[in-house]
C-alpha positions in Angstrom: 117.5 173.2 135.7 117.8 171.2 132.6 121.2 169.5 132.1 123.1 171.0 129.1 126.7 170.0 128.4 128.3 173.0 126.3 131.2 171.7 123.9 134.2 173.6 122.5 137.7 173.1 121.4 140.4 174.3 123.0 143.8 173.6 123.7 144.8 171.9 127.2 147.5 171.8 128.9 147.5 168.1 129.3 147.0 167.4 125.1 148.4 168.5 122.2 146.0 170.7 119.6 142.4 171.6 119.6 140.2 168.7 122.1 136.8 168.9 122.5 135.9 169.9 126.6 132.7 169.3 127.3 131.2 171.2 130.4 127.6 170.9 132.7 126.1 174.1 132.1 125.2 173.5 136.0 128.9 173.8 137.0 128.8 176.7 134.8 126.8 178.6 136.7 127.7 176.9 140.3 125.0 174.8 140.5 126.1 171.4 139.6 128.5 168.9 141.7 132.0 169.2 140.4 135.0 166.7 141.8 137.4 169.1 143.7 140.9 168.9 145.4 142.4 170.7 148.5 142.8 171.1 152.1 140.7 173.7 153.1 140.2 174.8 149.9 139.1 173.2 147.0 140.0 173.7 143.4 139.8 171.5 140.0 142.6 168.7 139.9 144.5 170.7 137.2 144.6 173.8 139.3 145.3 171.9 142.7 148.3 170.1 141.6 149.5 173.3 140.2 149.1 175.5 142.8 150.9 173.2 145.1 153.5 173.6 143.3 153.4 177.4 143.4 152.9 177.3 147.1 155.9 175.6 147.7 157.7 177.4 145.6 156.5 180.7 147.3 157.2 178.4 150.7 160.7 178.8 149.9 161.2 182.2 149.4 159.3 182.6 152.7 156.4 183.2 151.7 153.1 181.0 152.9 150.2 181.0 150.9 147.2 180.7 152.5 143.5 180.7 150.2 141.5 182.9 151.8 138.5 182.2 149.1 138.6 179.2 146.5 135.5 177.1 144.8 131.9 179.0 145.9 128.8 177.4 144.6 125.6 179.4 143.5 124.1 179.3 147.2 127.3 180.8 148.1 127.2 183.5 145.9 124.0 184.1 146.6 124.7 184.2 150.7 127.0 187.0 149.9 124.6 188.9 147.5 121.6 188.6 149.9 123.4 189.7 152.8 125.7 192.9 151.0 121.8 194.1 149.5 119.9 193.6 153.0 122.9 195.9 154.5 122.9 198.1 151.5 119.7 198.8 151.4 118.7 199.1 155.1 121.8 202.0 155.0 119.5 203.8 153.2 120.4 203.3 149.7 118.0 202.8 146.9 118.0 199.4 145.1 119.8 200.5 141.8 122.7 201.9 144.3 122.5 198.9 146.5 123.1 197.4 143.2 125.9 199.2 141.8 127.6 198.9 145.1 127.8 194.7 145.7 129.1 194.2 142.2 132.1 196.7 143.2 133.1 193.7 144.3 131.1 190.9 144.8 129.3 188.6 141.6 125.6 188.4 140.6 124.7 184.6 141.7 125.3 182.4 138.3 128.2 184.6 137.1 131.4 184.0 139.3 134.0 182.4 138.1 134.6 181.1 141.7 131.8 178.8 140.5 134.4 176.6 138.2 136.9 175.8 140.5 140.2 177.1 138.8 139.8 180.8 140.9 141.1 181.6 144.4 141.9 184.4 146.7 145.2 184.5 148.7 147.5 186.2 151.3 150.3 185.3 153.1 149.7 183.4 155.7 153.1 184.3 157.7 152.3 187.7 158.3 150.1 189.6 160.7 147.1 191.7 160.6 143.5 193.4 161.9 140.5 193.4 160.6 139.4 193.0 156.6 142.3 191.1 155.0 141.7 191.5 151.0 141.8 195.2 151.1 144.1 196.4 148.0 146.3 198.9 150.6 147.5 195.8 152.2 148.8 194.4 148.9 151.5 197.5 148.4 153.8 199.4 150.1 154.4 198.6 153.4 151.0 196.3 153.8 151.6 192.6 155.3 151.1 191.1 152.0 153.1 193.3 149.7 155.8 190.5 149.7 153.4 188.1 148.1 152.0 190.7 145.6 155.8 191.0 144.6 156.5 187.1 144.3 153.3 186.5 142.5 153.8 189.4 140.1 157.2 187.7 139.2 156.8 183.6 139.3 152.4 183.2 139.4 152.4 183.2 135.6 154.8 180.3 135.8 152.3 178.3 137.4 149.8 179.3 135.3 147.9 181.4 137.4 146.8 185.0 136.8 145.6 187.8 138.1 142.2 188.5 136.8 141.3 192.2 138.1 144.3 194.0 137.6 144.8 197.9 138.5 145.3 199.1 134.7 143.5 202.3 134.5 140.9 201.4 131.7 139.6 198.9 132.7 135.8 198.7 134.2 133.8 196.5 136.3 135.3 194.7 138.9 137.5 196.8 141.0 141.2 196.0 141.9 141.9 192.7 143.4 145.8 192.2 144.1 144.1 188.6 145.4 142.6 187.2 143.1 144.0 184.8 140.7 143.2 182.2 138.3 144.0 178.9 136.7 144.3 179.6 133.0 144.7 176.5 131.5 140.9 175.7 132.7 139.4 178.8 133.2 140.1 180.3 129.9 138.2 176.9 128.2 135.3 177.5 131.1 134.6 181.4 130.2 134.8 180.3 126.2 131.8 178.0 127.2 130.1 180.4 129.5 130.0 182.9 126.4 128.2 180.3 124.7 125.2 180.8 126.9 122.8 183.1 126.8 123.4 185.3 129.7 121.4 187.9 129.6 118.3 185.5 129.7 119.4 183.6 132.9 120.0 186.9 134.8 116.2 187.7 133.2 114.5 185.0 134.5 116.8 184.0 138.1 114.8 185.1 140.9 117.7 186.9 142.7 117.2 189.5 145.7 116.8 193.2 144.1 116.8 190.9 140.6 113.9 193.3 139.4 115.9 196.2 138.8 118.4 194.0 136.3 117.2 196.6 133.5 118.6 195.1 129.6 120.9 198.3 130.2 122.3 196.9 133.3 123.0 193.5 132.3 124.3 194.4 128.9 126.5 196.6 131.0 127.5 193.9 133.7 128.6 191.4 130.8 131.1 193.7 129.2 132.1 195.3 131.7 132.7 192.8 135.0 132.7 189.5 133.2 134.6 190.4 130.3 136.8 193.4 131.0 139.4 191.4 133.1 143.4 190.4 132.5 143.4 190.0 128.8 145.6 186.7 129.1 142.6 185.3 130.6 140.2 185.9 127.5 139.8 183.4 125.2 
């Protein structure tokens, strides 16, 4: 891939008015080598210093959060792709439905906002439990990890995280995830610079599993709807 660096202004956290941020387009899309921070997870320096904070915050309260899912580059994503379409589809549904079914979920390659570094998915790490742990149910009511859900809901914002696939009832794409936060203070500068490319052509022309049945509909669809129909504090 060509090396682009996309420029915007934006405010930071760590200056004062609009500054110039200039990002790979590689690390845009996953595919570049960002520096990352963390112990068995691995986040941007902004949002690593930060979330230590929050988890020792939450530590004290009782509360021990553990990152289940943090930076993912495009191989990554991809892993996960190939391997929900193979299963998909050898269940016996068609492509379009195999499809429709990963991104219930689960990101095209190139479009995760894993990719940047300043997303990550948690539960608490004190309590106990079987099988699939980011399952909505186990975020509320008397699931292990409703304690967390409450503590974020009240302090995460403090930190400057936010949850990015919230449970309001018009919004599309992306189905509930009580896990899955992000780093505002970066991310909101990193999607402002991912709108700046042209999307819809790298889905076109990435020679991704199933990737033939991307109709214009579908992608058109796919950008509205699960990139851009998230928490609105996260839209730039």
């Amino acid at each position: 891939m060509k090396s682009t660096l996309v420029t915007i202004l934006f405010f930071t956290s760590l200056n004062v008015g609009f500054q110039p941020i200039s990002i790979p387009e590689e690390e845009l899309l996953g595919q570049g080598n960002p520096k990352l921070f963390g112990d068995g997870f691995s986040l941007r320096e902004e949002a690593h210093h930060a979330f230590l904070k929050m988890k020792s915050a939450a530590a004290a309260d009782g509360i021990d959060i553990q990152v289940v899912s943090s930076y993912r580059n495009y191989a990554h994503q991809n892993r996960i792709w190939e391997r929900k379409y193979k299963r998909f589809t050898k269940q016996g549904l068609s492509p379009e439905k195999a499809i429709k079914k990963i991104i219930e979920y689960s990101t095209i390659p190139g479009t995760s906002r894993h990719h940047w570094g300043t997303d990550l998915d948690i539960i608490d790490g004190s309590q106990t439990t079987t099988g699939d742990v980011l399952v909505p149910s186990k975020f509320h009511e008397d699931g292990p990890f409703c304690k967390l859900k409450e503590w974020m809901d009240e302090h995460s914002e403090t930190f400057g995280f936010y949850l990015v696939y919230t449970e309001h009832e018009d919004r599309k794409g992306f189905k509930y995830e009580p896990w899955h936060y992000s780093y505002a203070a970066l991310s909101l500068p990193y999607l402002k610079a991912y709108r700046e490319l042209d999307i819809k052509k790298l889905l076109q022309e990435e020679k991704l599993m199933g990737s033939e049945h991307f109709t214009e509909e579908f992608i058109n669809s796919y950008i509205s709807e699960n990139i851009l129909d998230i928490n609105p504090k996260l839209l730039p």
